[in-house]
C-alpha positions in Angstrom: -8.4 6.6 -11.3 -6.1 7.8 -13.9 -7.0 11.6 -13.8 -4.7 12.4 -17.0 -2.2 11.3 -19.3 0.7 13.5 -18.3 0.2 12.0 -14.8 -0.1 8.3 -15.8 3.5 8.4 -18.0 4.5 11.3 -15.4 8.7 11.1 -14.8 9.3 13.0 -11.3 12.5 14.8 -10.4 14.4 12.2 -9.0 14.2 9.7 -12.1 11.1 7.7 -10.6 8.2 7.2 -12.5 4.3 5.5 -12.2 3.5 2.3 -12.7 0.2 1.1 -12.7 -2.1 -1.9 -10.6 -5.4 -3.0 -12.3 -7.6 -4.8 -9.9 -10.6 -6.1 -9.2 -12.0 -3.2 -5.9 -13.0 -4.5 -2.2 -16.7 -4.8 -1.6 -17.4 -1.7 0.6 -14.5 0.6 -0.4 -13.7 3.6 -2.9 -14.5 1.4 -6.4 -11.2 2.0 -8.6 -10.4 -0.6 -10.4 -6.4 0.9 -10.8 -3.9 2.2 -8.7 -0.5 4.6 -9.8 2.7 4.1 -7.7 5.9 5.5 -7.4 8.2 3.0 -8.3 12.2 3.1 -9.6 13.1 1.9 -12.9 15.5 -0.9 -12.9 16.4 -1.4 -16.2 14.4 -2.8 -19.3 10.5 -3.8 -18.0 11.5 -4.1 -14.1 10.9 -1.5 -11.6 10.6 -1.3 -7.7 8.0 0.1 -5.8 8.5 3.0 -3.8 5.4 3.9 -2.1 2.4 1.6 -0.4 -0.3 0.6 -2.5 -4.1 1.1 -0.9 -6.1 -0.5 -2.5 -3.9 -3.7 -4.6 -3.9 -7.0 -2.8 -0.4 -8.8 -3.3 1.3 -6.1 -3.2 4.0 -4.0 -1.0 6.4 -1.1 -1.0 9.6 -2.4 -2.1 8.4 -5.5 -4.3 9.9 -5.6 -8.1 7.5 -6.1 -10.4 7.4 -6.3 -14.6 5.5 -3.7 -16.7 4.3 -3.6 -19.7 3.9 0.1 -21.5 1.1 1.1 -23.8 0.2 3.5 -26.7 -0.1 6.2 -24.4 3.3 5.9 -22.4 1.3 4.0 -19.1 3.3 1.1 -17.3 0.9 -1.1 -16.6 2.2 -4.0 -14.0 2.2 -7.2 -15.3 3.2 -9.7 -12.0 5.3 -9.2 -9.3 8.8 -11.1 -10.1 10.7 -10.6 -6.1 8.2 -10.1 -3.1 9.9 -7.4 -0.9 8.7 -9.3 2.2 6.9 -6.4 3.2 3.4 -6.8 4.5 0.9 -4.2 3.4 -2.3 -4.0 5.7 -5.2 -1.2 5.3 -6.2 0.3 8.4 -9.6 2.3 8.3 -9.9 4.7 11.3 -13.5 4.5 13.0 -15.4 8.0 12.3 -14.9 9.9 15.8 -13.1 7.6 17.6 -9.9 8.1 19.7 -7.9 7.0 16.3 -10.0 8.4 14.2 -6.9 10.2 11.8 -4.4 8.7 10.2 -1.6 10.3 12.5 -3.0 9.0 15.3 -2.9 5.2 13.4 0.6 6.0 12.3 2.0 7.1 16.1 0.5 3.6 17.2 2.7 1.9 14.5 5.7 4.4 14.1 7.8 3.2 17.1 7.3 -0.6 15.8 9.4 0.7 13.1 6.2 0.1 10.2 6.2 3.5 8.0 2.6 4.3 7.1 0.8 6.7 4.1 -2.4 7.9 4.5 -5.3 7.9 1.8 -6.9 11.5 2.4 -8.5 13.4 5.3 -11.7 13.0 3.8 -11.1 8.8 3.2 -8.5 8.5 5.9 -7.4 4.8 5.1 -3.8 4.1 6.4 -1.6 1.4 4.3 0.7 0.1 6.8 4.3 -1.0 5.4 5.2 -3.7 7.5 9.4 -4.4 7.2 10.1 -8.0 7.4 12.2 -7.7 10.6 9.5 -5.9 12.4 7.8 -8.1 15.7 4.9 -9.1 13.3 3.2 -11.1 16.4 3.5 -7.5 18.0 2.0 -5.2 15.0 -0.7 -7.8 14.8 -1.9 -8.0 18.5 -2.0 -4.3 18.5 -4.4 -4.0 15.7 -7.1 -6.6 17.2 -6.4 -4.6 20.3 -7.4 -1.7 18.0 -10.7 -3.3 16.5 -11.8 -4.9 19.9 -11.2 -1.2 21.3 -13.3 0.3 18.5 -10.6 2.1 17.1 -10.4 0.8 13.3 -10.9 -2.0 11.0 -8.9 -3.9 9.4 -7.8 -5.7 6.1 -4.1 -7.8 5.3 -3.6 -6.6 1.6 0.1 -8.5 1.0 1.2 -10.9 4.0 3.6 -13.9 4.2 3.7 -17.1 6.4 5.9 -14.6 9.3 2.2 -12.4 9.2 -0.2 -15.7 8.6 1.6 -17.7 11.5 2.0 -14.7 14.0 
């Protein structure tokens, strides 16, 4: 998934840079085996993540993790060392259904307070960013409402005992 060096060492405007997830892919999805993030550096081999990953399991917007950088200038993340408490959950729209966009997954979500950033219109996967004071036993009910209405499937990519117990 790394489409070129400048990109994978890239520094953006505001002083946040990529760090990179290697991972093993889900059986049925897009097969990357890494993921680039946004993520703020916080001094030495720390950063914080600022964006949701899609396709990482264990991991959430906000979590701090520990990099290592190689030859080339890539961070490559080593282990999470503080868990945000965020839970990250991939929503996959059903092809022609009522939800079928990621707009329409985010507007069911959006007044729940959970932010939301979608894959592509042509893959329009939705990682949900779950705040840990969000009604987790609400967000939850409404997305088995959503795959017993036919709306989407499904997957908890980063969850804690609030999500498991909900």
């Amino acid at each position: 998934m790394i489409s070129s060096s400048s990109e994978s060492t890239a520094m953006n405007a505001d002083g946040r840079v990529k760090v990179w997830y290697r991972f093993v892919p889900r059986e049925g999805w897009p097969q990357f085996d890494q993921e680039g993030v946004w993520a703020t550096p916080l001094g030495g081999d720390l950063a914080r993540v600022d964006n949701v990953p899609f396709f990482v399991d264990g991991a959430a917007e906000g979590d701090i993790v520990r990099f290592t950088m190689d030859a080339e200038g890539v961070r490559w993340v080593e282990e999470c060392v503080e868990w945000s408490g965020r839970c990250t959950i991939l929503v996959l729209p059903v092809r022609g259904g009522p939800k079928a966009t990621a707009k329409a997954v985010h507007e069911v979500f959006a007044p729940m307070g959970i932010g939301a950033e979608a894959y592509s219109a042509e893959f329009p996967l939705v990682a949900l960013s779950v705040p840990p004071d969000a009604d987790v036993r609400a967000a939850k009910a409404q997305l088995n409402r959503g795959v017993e209405a036919g709306w989407w499937d499904y997957q908890e990519a980063c969850i804690g005992d609030a999500w498991r117990t909900a």
